[in-house]
C-alpha positions in Angstrom: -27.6 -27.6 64.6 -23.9 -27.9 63.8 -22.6 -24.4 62.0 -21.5 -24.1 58.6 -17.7 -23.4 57.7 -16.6 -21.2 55.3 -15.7 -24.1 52.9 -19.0 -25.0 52.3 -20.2 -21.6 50.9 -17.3 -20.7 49.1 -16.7 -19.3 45.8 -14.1 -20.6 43.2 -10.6 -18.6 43.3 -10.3 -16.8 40.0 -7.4 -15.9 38.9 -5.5 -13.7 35.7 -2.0 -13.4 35.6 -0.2 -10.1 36.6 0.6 -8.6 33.5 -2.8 -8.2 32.1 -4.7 -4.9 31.7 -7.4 -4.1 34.4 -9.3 -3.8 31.2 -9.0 -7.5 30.2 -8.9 -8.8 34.1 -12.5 -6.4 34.6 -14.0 -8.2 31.7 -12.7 -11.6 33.0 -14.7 -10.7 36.2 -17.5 -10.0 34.7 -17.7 -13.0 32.7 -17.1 -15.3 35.7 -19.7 -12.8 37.3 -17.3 -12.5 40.8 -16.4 -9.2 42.5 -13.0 -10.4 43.0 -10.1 -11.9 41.3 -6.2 -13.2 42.7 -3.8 -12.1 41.2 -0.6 -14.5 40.0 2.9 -13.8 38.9 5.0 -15.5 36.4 6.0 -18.4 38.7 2.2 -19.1 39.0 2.4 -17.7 43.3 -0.9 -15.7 44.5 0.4 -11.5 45.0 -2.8 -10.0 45.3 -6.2 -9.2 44.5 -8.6 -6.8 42.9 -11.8 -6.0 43.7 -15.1 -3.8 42.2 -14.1 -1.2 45.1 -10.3 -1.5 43.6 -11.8 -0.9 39.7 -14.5 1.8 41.1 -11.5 3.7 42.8 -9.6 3.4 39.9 -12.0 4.8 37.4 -13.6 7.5 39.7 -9.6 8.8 39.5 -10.5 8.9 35.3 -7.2 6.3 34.8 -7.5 4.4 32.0 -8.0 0.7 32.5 -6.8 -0.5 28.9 -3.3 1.0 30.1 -2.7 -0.3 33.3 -2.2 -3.4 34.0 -3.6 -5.0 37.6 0.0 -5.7 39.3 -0.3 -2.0 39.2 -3.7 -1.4 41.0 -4.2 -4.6 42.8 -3.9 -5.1 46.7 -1.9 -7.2 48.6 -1.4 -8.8 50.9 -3.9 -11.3 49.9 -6.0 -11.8 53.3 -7.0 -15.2 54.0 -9.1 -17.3 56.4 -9.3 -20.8 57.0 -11.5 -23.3 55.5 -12.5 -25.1 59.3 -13.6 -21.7 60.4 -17.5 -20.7 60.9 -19.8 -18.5 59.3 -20.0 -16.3 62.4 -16.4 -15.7 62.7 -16.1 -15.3 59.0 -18.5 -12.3 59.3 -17.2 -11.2 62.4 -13.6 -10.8 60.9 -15.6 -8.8 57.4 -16.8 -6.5 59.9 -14.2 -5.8 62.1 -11.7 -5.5 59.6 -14.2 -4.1 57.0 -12.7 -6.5 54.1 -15.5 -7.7 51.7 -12.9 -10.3 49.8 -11.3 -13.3 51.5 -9.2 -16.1 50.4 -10.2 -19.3 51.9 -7.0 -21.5 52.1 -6.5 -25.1 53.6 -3.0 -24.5 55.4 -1.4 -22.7 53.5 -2.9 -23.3 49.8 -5.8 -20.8 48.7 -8.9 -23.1 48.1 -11.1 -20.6 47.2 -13.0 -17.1 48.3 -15.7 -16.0 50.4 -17.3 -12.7 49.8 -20.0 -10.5 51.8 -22.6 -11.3 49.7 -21.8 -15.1 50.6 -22.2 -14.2 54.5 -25.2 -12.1 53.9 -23.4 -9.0 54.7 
């Protein structure tokens, strides 16, 4: 049996721009019911991401999330892997580099994401 790629079990790439409020880009999660969001700046270019481990850092530190907004708490670089490659090395690279949130691009465009919970992890 042929393996799967990562591009079959991908997740859409959500996305809020970079000057909202964690507050507004946690609810924005929630509602698209993801455990990670990209991050865009004004000229519409990917510059990070935020994660539930980014927003459980952030309130176990008591900031407030109505105040900040995610360009300040986000991560970046965006790590990415390509759509062609398998479930196995997907999970492999998770492990390895213990990263729960990819971006799944198709050269050099992000296509969507892939999570741990999408490899079983």
């Amino acid at each position: 049996m042929e393996k799967r790629t990562i591009k079959e079990i991908m997740s859409p790439a959500y996305h809020v721009n970079s000057d909202v409020t964690v507050d507004k880009a946690m609810n924005y999660m929630l509602s698209k019911e993801t455990g990670a969001i990209l991050i865009k700046n004004e000229q519409g270019k990917y510059i990070g991401i935020f994660t539930r481990t980014d927003l459980i850092k952030l309130l176990e530190k008591e900031l407030n999330p109505s105040t900040l907004t995610i360009s300040s708490v986000m991560s970046s670089p965006i790590q990415s892997l390509d759509q062609t490659e398998s479930q196995d090395e997907a999970r492999a690279k998770m492990i390895k580099n213990n990263i729960r949130h990819y971006a799944v691009t198709d050269a050099e465009n992000i296509i969507g994401m892939i999570s741990n919970n999408d490899l079983n992890i």
